[in-house]
VEXBA-389511 format. One record per residue (C-alpha): residue number from 1; residue in three letters; y, x, z. Coordinates in Angstrom, 3 decimals. Layout:
N
<NUM ALA <Y X Z>>
...
This chain:
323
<1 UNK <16.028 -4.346 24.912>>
<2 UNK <17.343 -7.736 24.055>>
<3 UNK <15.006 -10.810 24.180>>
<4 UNK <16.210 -11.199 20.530>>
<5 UNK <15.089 -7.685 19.944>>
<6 UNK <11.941 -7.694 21.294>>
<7 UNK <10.043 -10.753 18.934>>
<8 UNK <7.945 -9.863 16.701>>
<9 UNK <8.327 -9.828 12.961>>
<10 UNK <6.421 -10.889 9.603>>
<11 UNK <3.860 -8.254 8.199>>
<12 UNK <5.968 -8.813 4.746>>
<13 UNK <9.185 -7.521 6.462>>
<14 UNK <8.093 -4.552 8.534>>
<15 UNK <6.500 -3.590 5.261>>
<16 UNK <9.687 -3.699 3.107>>
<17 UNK <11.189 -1.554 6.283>>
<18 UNK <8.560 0.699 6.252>>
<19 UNK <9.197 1.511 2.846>>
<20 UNK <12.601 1.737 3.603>>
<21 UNK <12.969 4.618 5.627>>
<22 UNK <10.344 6.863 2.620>>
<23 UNK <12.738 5.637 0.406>>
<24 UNK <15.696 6.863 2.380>>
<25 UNK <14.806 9.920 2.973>>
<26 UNK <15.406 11.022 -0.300>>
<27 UNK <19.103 10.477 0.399>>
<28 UNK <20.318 8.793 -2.998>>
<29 UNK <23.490 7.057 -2.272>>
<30 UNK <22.332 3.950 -4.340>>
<31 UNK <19.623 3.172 -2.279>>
<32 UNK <21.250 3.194 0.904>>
<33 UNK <23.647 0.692 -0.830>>
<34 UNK <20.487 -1.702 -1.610>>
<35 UNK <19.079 -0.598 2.267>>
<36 UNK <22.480 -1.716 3.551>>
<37 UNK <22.385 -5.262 1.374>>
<38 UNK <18.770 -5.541 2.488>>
<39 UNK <19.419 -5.445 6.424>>
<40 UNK <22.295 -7.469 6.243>>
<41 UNK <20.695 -9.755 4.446>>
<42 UNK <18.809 -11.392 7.712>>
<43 UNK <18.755 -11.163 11.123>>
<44 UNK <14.756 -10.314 10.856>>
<45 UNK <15.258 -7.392 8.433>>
<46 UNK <17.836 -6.464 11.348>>
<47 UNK <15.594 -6.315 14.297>>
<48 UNK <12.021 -5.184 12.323>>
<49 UNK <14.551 -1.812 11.567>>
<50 UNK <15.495 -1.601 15.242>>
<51 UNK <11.612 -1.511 16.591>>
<52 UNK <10.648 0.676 13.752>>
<53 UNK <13.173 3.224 14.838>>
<54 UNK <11.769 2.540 18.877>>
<55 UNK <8.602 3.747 16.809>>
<56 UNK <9.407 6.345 15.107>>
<57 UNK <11.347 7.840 18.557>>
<58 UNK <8.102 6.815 20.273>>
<59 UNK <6.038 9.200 17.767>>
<60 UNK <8.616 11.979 17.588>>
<61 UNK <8.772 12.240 21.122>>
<62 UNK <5.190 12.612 21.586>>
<63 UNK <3.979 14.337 18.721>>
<64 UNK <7.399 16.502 17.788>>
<65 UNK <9.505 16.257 14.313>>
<66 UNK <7.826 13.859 11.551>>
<67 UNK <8.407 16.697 8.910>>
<68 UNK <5.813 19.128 11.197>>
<69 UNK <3.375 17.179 11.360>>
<70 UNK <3.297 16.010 7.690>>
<71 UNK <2.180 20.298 7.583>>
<72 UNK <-0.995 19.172 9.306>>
<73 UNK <-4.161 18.337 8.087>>
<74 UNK <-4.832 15.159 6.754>>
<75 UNK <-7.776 14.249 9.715>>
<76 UNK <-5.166 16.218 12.307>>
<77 UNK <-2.093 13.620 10.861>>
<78 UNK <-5.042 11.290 12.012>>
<79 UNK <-6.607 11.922 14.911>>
<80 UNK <-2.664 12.304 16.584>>
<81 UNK <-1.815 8.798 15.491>>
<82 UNK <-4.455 7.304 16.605>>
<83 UNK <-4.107 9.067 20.019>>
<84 UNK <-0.500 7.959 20.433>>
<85 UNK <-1.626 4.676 19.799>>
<86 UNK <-2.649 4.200 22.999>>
<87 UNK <0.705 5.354 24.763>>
<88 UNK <2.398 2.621 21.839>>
<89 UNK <0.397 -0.273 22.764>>
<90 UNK <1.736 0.402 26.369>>
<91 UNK <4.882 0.334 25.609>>
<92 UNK <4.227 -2.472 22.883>>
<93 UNK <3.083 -4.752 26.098>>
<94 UNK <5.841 -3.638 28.241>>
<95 UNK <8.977 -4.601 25.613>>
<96 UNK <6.817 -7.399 23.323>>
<97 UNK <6.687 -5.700 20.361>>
<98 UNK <3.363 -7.023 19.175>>
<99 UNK <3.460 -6.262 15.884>>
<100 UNK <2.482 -2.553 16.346>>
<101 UNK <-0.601 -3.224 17.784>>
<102 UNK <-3.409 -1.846 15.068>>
<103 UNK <-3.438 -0.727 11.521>>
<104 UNK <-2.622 -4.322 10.151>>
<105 UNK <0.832 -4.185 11.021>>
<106 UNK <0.973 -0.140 11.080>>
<107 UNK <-1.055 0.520 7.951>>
<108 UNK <-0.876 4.420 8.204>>
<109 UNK <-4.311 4.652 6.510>>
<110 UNK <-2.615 3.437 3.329>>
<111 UNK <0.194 5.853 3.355>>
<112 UNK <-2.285 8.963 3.906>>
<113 UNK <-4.728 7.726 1.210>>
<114 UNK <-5.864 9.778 -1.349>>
<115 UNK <-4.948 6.997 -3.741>>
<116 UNK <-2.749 4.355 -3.239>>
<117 UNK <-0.311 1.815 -5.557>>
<118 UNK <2.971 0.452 -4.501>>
<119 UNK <4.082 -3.456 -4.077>>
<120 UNK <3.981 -4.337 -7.486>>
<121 UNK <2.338 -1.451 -9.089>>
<122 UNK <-1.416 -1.243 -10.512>>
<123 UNK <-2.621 1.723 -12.046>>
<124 UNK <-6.025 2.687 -13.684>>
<125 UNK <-7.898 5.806 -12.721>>
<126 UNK <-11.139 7.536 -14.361>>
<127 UNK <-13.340 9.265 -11.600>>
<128 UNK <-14.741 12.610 -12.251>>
<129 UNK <-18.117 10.802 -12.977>>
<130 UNK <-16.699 8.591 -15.571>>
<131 UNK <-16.193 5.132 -13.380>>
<132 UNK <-13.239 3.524 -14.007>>
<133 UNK <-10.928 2.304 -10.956>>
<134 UNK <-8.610 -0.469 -11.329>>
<135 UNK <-6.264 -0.201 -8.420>>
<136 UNK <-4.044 -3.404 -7.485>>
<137 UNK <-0.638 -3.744 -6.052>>
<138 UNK <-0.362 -2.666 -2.777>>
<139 UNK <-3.864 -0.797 -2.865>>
<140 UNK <-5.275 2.564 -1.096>>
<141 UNK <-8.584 4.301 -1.205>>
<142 UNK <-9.946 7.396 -0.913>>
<143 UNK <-12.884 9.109 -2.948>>
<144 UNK <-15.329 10.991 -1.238>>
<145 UNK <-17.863 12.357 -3.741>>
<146 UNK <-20.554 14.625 -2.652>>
<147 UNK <-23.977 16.027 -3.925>>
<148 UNK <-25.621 12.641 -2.045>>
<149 UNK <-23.561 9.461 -3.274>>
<150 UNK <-20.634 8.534 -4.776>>
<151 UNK <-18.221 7.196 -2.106>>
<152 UNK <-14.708 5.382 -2.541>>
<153 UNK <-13.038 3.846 0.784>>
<154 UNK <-11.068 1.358 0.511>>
<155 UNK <-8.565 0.980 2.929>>
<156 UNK <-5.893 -1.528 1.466>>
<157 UNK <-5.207 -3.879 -0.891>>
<158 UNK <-7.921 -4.617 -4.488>>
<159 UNK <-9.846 -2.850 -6.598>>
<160 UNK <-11.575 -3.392 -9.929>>
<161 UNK <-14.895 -1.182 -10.062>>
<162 UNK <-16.457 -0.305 -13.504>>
<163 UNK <-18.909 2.372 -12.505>>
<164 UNK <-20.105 5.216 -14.725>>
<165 UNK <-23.571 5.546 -16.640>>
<166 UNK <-25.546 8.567 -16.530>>
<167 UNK <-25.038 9.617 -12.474>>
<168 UNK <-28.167 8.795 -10.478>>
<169 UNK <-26.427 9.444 -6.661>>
<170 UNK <-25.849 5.800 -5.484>>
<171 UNK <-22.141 4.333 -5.607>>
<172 UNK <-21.113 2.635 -2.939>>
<173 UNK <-17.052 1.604 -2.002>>
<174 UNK <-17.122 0.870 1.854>>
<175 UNK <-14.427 -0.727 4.245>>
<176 UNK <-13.987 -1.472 7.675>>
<177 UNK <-16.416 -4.695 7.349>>
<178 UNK <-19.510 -2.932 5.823>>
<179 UNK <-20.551 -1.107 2.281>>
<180 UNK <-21.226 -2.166 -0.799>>
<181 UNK <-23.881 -0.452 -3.008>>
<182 UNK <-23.282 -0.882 -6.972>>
<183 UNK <-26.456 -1.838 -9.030>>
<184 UNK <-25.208 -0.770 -12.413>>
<185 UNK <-22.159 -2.968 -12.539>>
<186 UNK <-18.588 -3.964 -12.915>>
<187 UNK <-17.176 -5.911 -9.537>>
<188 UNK <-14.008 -6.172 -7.367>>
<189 UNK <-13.767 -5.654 -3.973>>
<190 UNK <-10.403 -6.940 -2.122>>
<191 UNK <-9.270 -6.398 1.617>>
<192 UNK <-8.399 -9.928 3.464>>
<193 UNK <-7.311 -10.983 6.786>>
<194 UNK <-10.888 -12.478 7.417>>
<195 UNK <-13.152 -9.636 5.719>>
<196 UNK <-13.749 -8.078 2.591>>
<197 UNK <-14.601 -10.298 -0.379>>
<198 UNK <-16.948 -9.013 -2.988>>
<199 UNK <-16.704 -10.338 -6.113>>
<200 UNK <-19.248 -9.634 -9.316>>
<201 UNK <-18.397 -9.766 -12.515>>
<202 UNK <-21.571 -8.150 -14.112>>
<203 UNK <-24.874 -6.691 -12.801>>
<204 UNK <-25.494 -7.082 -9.289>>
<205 UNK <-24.047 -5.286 -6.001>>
<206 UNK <-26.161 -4.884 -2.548>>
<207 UNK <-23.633 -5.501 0.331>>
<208 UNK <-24.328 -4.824 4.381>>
<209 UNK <-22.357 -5.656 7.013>>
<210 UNK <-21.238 -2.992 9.282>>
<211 UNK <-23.027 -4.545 12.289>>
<212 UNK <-25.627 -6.423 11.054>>
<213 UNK <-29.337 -5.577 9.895>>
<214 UNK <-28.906 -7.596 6.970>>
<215 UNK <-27.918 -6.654 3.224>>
<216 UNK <-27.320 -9.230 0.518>>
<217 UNK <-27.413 -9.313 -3.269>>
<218 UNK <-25.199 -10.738 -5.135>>
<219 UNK <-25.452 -11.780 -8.672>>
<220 UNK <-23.199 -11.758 -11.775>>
<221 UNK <-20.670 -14.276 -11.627>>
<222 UNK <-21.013 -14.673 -7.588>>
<223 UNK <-18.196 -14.011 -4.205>>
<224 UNK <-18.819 -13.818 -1.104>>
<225 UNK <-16.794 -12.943 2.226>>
<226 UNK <-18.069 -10.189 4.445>>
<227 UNK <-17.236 -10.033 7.943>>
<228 UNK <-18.266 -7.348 10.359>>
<229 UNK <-21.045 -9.184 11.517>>
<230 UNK <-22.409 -10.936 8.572>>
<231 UNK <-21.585 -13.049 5.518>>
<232 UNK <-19.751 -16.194 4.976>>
<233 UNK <-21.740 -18.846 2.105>>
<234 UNK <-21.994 -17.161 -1.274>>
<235 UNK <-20.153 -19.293 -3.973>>
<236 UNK <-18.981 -18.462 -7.612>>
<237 UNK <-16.770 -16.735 -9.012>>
<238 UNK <-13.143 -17.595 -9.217>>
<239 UNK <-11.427 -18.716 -12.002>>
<240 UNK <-9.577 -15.944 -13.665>>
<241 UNK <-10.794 -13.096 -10.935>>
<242 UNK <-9.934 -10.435 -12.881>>
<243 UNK <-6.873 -11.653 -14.499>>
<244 UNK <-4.803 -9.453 -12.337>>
<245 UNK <-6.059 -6.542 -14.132>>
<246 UNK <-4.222 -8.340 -17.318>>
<247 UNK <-1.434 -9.084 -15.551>>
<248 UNK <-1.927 -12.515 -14.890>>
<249 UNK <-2.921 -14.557 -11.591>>
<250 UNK <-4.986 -17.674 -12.489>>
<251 UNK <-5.468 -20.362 -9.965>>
<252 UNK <-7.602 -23.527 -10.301>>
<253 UNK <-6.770 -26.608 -7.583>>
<254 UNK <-5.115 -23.962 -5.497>>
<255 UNK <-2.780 -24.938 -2.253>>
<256 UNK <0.531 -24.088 -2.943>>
<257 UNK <0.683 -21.811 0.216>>
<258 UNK <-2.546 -20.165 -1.284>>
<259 UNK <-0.533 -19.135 -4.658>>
<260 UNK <2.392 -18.227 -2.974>>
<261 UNK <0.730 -15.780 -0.370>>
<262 UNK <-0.736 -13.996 -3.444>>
<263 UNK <2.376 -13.883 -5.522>>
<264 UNK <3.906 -12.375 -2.466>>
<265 UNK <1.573 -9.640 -2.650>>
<266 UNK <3.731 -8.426 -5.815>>
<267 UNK <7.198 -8.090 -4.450>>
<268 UNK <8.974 -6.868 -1.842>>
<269 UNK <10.577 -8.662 0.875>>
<270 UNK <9.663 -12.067 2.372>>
<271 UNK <7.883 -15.219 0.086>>
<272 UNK <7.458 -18.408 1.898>>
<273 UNK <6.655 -21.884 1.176>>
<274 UNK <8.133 -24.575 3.355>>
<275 UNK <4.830 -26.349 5.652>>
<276 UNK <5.350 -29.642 4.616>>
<277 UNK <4.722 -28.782 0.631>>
<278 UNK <2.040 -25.873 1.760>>
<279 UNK <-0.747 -28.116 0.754>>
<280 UNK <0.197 -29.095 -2.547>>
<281 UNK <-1.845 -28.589 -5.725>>
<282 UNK <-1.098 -26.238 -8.440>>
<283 UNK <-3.608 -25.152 -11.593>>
<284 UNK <-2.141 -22.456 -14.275>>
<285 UNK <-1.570 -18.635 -14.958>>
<286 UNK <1.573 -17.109 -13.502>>
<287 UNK <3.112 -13.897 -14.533>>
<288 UNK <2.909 -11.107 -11.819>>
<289 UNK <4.977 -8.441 -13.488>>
<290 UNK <7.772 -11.105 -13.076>>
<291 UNK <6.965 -13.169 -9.830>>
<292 UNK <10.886 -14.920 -10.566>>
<293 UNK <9.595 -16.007 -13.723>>
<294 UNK <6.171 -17.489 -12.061>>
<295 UNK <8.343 -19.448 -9.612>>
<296 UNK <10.495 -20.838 -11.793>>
<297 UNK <6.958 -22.468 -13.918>>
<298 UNK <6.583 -24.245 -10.459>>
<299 UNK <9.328 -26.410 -11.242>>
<300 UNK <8.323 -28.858 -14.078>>
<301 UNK <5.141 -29.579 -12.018>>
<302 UNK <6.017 -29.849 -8.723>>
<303 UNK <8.531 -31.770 -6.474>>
<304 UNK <9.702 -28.438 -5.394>>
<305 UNK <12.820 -25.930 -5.384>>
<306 UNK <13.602 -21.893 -4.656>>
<307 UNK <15.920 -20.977 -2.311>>
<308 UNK <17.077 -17.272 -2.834>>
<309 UNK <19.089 -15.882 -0.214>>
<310 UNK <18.747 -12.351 -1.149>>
<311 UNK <16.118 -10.844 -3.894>>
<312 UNK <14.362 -9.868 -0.444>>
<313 UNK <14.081 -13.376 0.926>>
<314 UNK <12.764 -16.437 -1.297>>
<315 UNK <11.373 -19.902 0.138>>
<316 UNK <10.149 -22.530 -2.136>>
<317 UNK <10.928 -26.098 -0.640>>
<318 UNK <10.858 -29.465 -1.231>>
<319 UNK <13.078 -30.614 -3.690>>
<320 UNK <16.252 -32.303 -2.167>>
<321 UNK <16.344 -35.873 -3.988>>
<322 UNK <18.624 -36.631 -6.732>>
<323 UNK <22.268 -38.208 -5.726>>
């Protein structure tokens, strides 16, 4: 494989190729017309669709044909993956293809949840004990209810939690960084590079760390970041926390980057921001059902511009200065 080949590539765009190939394999001629404008599009789209096809070969070879093994269990789908993943991250250090190496870049979790919402999609959901689940774009969780407790797992993505009277087994949504034990509340729990941020809106919540002795409360109208080992400061609540769940994304003071990484959360393909207007300052509520229309209300406030090369690749950048 070519040096070219071989670098890695964004998170964004192995997602859009991920969903790629389940989209092609329905075999509707007008998608492979979009597929084909999409990998032409860049020479990243290009190469993330080469190593994802080394992957794919990778897996069939090992494990047989894709469509026999999507017969299996659940746990068996599972427990196969995660055994190939050794023989991958062998080959991923041979031929430098980094970006497979755990679920962050290979989220199979999300694609075998019991729930899960597409880039761009949020969807509401009433448990069979009454609580109501607000999933976000790009969310996955399973429920695991039992005569004991009242589990949800939340493997990707942002949920809104509303949790039903009358059910005295505890409720508790848990992810890879700890659990998170509901008091009689309404709270929002969202996945993050760093941790898992818990976020009250009424009541209170209990939260523990998956490796540490020690459990915190946290109030109405409180946030805090939980790591694997323990908690980052408590502070309060965002601005406009829930506003997603309107269809809105409110930011206070926020860094440009900052807005833009979340807006990018709503649409396929790649959002950047150009580094030297990444720390910019930006207050106001921004569409997410339309993320072109939220870039565009960038304009009359800052010194900025969008370059669109393709729907599937957009870069806001400094404005060029007027001739």
């Amino acid at each position: 494989m070519s040096p070219v080949s071989s670098k890695p590539v964004s998170a964004p765009v192995l997602d859009a190729a991920i969903a790629w190939q389940l989209t092609l394999d329905a075999g509707n001629p007008v998608d492979r017309e979009e597929f084909a404008k999409w990998h032409a599009a860049h020479e990243e789209h290009a190469r993330a669709w080469r190593q994802l096809g080394l992957l794919d070969a990778r897996f069939s070879a090992a494990s047989g044909p894709a469509r026999a093994a999507l017969l299996q269990s659940r746990e068996s789908i599972r427990r196969q993956v995660r055994k190939l993943g050794s023989g991958v991250a062998s080959i991923v250090a041979v031929i430098g293809l980094a970006l497979f190496v755990g679920d962050r870049y290979l989220p199979l979790d999300y694609w075998l949840a019991d729930q899960r919402t597409a880039t761009g999609e949020q969807r509401t959901l009433r448990l069979s004990d009454g609580t109501l689940v607000n999933l976000n774009t790009h969310s996955a969780m399973d429920v695991r209810f039992d005569e004991k407790q009242r589990l949800i797992i939340l493997q990707e993505g942002e949920i809104l939690v509303e949790t039903g009277h009358g059910d005295t087994r505890p409720f508790i949504v848990e992810t890879r960084e700890g659990s998170m034990r509901a008091l009689g509340t309404r709270f929002l729990v969202k996945r993050e590079d760093e941790g898992t941020r818990l976020s009250v809106l009424q009541s209170a919540v209990a939260a523990h760390p998956q490796s540490s002795p020690e459990e915190q409360i946290l109030r109405e109208g409180q946030q805090v970041l939980m790591r694997n080992n323990g908690f980052d400061p408590i502070i309060a609540l965002n601005l406009g926390a829930d506003a997603w769940t309107r269809g809105m994304l409110v930011v206070d003071n926020a860094r440009l980057v900052d807005l833009i990484k979340e807006l990018g959360r709503y649409r396929r393909g790649h959002l950047g921001v150009a580094p030297e207007i990444a720390d910019l300052r930006i207050t106001g509520s921004f569409p997410l059902h339309d993320t072109d229309l939220a870039l565009s209300a960038l304009l009359p406030t800052l010194p900025v511009q969008i370059e669109q090369h393709t729907p599937w690749w957009v870069t806001v950048v400094k404005a060029q200065a007027k001739p």
